[in-house]
C-alpha positions as CSV (number, residue, x, y, z in Angstrom):
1,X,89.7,-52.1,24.9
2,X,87.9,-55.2,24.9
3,X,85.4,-54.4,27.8
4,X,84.4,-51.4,25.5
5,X,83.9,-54.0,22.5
6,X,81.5,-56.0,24.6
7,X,79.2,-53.3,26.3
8,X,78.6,-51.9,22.3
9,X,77.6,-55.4,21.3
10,X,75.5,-55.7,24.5
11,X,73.5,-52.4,23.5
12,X,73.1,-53.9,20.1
13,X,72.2,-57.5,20.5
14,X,69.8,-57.2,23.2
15,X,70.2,-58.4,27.3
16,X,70.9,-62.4,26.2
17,X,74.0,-61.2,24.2
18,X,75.3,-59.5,26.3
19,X,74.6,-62.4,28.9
20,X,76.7,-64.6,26.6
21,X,79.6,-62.5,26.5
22,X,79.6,-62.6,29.8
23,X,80.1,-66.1,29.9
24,X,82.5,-66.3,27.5
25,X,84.9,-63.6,28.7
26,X,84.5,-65.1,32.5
27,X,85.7,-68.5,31.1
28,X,88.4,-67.2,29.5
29,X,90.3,-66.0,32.3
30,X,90.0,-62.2,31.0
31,X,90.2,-59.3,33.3
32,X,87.8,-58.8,35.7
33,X,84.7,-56.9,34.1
34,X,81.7,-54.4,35.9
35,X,78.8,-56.3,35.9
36,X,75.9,-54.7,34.4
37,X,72.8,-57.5,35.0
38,X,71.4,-55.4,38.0
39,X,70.7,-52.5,35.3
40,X,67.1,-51.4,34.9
41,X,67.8,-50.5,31.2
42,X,68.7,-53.5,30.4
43,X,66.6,-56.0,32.4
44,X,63.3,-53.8,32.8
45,X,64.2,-52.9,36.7
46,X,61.2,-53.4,39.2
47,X,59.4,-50.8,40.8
48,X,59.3,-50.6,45.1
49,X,56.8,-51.8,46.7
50,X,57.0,-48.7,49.0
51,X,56.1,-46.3,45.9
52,X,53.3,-48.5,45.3
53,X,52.2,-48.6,48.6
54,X,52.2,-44.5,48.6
55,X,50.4,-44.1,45.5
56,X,47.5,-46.3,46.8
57,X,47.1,-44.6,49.8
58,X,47.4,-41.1,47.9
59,X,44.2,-42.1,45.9
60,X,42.5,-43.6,48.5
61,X,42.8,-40.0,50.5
62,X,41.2,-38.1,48.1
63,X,38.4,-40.8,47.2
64,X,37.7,-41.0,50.9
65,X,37.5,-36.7,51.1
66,X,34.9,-37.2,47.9
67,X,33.1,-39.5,49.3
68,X,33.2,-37.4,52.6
69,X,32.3,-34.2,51.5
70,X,28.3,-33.1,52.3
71,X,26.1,-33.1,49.5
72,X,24.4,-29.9,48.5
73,X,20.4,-29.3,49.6
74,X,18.6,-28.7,46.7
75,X,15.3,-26.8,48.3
76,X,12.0,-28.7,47.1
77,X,10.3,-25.4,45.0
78,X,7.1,-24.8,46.3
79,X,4.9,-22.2,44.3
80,X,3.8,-19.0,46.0
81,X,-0.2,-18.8,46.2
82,X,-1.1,-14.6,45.4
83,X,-4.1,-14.0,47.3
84,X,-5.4,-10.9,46.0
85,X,-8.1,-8.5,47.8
86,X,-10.2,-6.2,46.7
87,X,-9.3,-2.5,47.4
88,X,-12.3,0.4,47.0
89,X,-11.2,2.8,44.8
90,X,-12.1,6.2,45.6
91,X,-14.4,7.4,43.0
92,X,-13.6,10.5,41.1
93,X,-15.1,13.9,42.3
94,X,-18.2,14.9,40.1
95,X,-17.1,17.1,37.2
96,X,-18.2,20.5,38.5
97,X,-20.4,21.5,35.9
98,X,-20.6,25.1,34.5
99,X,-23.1,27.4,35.5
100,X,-25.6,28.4,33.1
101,X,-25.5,31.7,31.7
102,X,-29.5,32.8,32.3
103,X,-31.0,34.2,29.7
104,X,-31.6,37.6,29.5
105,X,-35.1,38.6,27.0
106,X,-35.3,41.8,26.3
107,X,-38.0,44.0,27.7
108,X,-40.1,45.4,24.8
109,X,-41.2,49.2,26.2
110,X,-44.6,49.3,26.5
111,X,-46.2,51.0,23.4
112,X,-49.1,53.7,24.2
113,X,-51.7,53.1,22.3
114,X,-54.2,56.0,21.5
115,X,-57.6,56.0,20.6
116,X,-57.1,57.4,17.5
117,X,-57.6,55.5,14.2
118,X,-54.5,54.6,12.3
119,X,-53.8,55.8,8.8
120,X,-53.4,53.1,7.0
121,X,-51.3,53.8,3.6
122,X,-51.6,50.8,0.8
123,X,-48.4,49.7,-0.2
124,X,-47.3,50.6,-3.9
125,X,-46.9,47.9,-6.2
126,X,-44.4,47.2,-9.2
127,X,-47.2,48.6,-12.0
128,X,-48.6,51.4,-9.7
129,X,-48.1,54.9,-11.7
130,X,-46.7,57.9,-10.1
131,X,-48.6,61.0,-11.6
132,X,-48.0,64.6,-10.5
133,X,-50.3,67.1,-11.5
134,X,-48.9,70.0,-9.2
135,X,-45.8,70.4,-11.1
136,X,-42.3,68.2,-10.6
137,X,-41.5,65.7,-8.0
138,X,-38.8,63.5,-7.0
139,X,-39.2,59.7,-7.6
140,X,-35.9,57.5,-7.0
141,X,-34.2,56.7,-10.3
142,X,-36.3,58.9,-12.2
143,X,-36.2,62.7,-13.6
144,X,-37.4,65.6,-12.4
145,X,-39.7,66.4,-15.3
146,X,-42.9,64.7,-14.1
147,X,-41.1,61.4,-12.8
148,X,-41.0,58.1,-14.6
149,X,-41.3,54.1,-14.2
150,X,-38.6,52.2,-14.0
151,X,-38.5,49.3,-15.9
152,X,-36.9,45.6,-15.0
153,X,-34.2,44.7,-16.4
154,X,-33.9,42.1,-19.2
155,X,-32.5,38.6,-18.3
156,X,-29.0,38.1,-20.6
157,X,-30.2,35.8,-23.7
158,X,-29.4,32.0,-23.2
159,X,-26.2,30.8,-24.9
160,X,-26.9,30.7,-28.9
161,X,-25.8,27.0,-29.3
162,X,-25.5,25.6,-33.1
163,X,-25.9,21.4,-33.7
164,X,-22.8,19.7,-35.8
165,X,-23.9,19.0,-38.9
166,X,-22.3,16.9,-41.9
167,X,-19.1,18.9,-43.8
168,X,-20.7,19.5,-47.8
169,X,-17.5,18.8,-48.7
170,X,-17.4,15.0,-47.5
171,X,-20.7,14.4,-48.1
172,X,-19.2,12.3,-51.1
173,X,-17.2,9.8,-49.1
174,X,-19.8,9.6,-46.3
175,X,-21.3,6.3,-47.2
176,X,-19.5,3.2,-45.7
177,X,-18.2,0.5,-47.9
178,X,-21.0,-2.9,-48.2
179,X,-19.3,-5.2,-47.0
180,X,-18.5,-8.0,-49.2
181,X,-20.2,-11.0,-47.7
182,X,-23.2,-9.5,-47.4
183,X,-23.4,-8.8,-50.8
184,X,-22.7,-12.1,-51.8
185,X,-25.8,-13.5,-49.6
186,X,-27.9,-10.3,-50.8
187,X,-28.5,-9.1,-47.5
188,X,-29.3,-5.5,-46.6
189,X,-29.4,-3.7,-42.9
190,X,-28.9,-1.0,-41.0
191,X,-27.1,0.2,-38.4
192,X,-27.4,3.0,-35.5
193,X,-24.5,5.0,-34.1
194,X,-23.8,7.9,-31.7
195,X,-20.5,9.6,-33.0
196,X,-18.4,12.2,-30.4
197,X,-17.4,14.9,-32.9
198,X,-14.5,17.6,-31.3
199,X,-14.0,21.1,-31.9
200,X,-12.0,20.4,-35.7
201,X,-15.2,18.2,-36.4
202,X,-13.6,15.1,-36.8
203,X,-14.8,11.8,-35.4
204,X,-13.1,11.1,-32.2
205,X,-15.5,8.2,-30.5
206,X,-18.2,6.3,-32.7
207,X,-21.0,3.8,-29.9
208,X,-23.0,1.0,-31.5
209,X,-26.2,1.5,-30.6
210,X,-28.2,-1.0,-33.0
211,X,-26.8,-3.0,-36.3
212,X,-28.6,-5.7,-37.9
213,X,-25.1,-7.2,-38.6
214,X,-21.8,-7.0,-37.2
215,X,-20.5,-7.3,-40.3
216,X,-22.5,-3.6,-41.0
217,X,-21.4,-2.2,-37.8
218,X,-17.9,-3.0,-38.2
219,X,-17.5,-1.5,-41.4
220,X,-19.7,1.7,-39.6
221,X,-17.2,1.6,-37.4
222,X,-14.0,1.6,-39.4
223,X,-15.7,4.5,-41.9
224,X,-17.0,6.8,-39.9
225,X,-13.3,7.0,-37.9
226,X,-11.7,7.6,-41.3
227,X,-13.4,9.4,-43.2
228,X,-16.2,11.2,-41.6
229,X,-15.7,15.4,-41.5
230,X,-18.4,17.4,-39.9
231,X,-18.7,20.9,-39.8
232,X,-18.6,21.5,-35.5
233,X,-21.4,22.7,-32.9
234,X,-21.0,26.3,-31.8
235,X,-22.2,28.0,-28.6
236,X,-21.9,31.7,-29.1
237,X,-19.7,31.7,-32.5
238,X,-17.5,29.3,-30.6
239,X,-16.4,25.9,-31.8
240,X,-17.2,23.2,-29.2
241,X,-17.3,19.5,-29.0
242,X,-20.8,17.6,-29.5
243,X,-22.4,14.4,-30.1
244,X,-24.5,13.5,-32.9
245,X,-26.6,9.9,-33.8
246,X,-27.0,8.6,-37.4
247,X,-28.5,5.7,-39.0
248,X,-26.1,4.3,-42.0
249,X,-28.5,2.3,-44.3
250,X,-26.9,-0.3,-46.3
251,X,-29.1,-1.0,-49.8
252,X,-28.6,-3.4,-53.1
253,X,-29.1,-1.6,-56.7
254,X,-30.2,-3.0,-59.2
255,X,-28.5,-3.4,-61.6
């Protein structure tokens, strides 16, 4: 009982208390108890010289076989030089060329010529008359009694085409506005438009050819798309559209 009191102290306290119950228990004339200062667990054993000995000599094996072993030839690279030579090539045959189709002229026959003199007849012309005095005869789109001329036909007439001109109706609201400011500084102009005029003869495009003021043109401009009515051009009975140019004068009364 007491020797297992003492080793759970020992385990506790460390290697020096358990070297001091030693002590104490031998002087005391106990029992006779193992003794436990040879263990490695408690007195950090020391390792054999042997197994160090091995373990030196195992490393300095495989150093040695490192060191030992041949190194691997690396082959300086030395660049290939291309030497290149010049081969003939066998030209192409010649492109066999097709034969030429010869021409074959006609032969004209040979023409006999007499002696006689020719009869030569004068050609008829487009006012020449064709009389018969021996009774009927045949003439090409004619009749039979005594033959005829025939006469060229007429061209068609040109296209009948009619101008636009202004609708009687708006004749009244034709002239444009003055435009204030010009009134004021008594001024008077003119101004010179080209107005596209469609099929319904209404005012579809208005162009500023001349104005003596913008102030004019603009309020040209700004009547004519309003209010302007024409009656339209025809071609052949048929409305079409047209274009028409008109000088607006702009004039002070008197009052």
């Amino acid at each position: 009982m007491s020797a297992m009191t003492v080793r759970t102290v020992g385990r506790t306290a460390g290697g020096a208390g358990l070297r001091g119950l030693w002590s104490k228990v031998s002087a005391g004339g106990g029992g006779a108890l193992p003794d436990y200062r040879g263990d490695a667990g408690y007195r950090g054993g020391r390792r054999s010289p042997a197994g160090i000995g091995g373990a030196i000599m195992v490393h300095a094996v495989v150093v040695g076989a490192i060191l030992l072993m041949p190194k691997e030839l690396i082959e300086p690279f030395v660049p290939t030089t291309l030497i290149g030579t010049n081969i003939p090539l066998t030209p192409p045959p010649p492109e066999a060329t097709p034969p030429q189709k010869e021409e074959i002229k006609p032969t004209r026959p040979a023409i006999d010529r007499s002696t006689a003199p020719e009869t030569i007849i004068p050609p008829r012309g487009a006012n020449d008359m064709v009389t018969g005095t021996e009774g009927p005869m045949q003439v090409d789109g004619g009749a039979q009694d005594g033959g005829s001329v025939i006469r060229p036909i007429d061209p068609p007439p040109l296209p009948l085409f009619v101008d636009a001109a202004v609708d009687p109706r708006a004749l009244a609201a034709f002239q444009p506005d003055y435009p204030g400011t010009m009134i004021r500084q008594g001024l008077e102009g003119s101004v010179k438009v080209r107005v596209t005029i469609d099929a319904k003869g209404r005012v579809t495009d208005i162009e500023r050819l001349s104005a003596s003021d913008d102030a004019f043109w603009l309020a040209t401009q700004r009547h004519a798309l309003r209010k302007w009515r024409f009656v339209p051009a025809t071609r052949d009975g048929v409305a079409v559209p047209s274009s028409k140019v008109l000088t607006v004068h702009f004039r002070l009364r008197d009052n």
